[in-house]
Legacy VTK file of the C-alpha trace (Angstrom):
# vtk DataFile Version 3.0
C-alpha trace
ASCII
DATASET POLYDATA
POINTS 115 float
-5.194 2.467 2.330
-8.413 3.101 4.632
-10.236 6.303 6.143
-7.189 8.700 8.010
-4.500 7.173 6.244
-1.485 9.724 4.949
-1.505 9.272 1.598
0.620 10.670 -1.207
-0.449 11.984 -5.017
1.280 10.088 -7.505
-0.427 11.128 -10.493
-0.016 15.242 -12.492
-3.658 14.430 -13.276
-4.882 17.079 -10.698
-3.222 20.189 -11.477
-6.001 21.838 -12.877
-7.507 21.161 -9.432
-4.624 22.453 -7.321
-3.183 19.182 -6.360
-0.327 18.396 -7.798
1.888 14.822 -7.935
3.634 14.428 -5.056
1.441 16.379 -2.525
0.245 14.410 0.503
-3.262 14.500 2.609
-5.445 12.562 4.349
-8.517 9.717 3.051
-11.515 11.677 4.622
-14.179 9.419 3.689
-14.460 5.851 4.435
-16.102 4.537 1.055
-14.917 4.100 -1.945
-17.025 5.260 -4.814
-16.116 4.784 -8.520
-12.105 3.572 -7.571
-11.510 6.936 -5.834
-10.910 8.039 -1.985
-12.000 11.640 -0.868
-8.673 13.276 -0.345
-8.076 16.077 1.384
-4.637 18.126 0.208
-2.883 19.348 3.602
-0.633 23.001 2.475
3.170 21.977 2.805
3.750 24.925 5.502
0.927 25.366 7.331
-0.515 21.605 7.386
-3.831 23.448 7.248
-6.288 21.422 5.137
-7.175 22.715 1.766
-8.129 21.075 -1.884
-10.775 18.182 -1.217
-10.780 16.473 -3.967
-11.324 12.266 -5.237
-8.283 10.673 -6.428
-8.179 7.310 -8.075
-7.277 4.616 -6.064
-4.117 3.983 -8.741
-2.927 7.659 -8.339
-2.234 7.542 -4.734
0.222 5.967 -2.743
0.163 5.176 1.462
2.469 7.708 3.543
1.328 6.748 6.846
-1.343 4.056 8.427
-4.124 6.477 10.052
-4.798 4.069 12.850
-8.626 3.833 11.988
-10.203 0.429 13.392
-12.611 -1.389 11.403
-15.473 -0.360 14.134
-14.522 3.214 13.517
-14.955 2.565 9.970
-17.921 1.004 10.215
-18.951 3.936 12.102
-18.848 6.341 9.367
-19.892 4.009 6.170
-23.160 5.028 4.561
-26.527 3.133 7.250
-23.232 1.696 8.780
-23.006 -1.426 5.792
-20.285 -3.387 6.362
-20.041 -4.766 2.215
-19.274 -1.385 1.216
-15.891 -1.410 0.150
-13.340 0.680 2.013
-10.353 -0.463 2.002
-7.078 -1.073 -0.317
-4.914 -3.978 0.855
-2.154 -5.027 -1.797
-4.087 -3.452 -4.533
-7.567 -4.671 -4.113
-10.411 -3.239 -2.603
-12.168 -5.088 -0.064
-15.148 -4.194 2.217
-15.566 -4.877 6.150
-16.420 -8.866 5.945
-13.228 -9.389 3.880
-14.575 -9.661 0.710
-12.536 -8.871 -2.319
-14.224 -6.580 -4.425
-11.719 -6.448 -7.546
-10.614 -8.703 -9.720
-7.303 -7.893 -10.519
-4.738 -5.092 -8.388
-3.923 -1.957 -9.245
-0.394 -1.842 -10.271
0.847 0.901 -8.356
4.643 0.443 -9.553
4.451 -0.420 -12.957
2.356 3.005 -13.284
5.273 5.462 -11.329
7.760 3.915 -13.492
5.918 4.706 -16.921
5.655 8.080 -15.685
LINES 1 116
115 0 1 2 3 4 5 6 7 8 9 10 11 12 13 14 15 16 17 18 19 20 21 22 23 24 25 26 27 28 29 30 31 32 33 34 35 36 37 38 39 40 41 42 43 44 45 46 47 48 49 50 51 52 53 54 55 56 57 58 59 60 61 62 63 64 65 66 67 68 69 70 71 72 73 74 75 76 77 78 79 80 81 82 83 84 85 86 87 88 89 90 91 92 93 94 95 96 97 98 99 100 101 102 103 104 105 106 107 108 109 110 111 112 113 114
């Protein structure tokens, strides 16, 4: 999961906010901060944006690759540094020279089943 990427909620932990598990959106921002992506809830009929919100990295799920290159990235990272991380390949977060930034993955299916 990177910037533009379709992702979906996977998580009820956002009602109160108006996003609700199984809604999908877009990553709008290319950093992560704290384990969460800016997320930006698209309305079902009108595919207008709406709810901006950020979701853990464990409560969403990939829809759709957004196409965004690592240059494009890049682009929009805070003073353009490329060790902020941005990305989530396989669970872990790395940043623009590769490096892995977490220890251990987020386990994306052992957390839908529980639910």
């Amino acid at each position: 999961m990177q910037l533009f990427d379709r992702v979906r909620v996977i998580s009820d932990a956002y009602e109160e906010f108006g996003v609700k598990k199984g809604d999908e959106g877009h990553i709008i921002e290319p950093e992560i901060r704290g384990g969460t992506f800016c997320f930006v809830r698209e309305d079902p009929v009108t595919l207008a944006d709406e709810e901006v919100l950020s979701i853990k990295i464990e409560d969403l799920e990939l829809v759709e690759d957004g196409g965004a290159t690592d240059e494009m990235i890049l682009d929009c990272l805070p003073l353009n540094n490329p060790e902020w991380g941005c990305k989530v390949i396989d669970g872990f977060i790395y940043n623009l020279k590769g490096e892995r930034m977490n220890e251990y993955a987020y386990d994306y299916y052992h957390r839908r089943i529980k639910r």
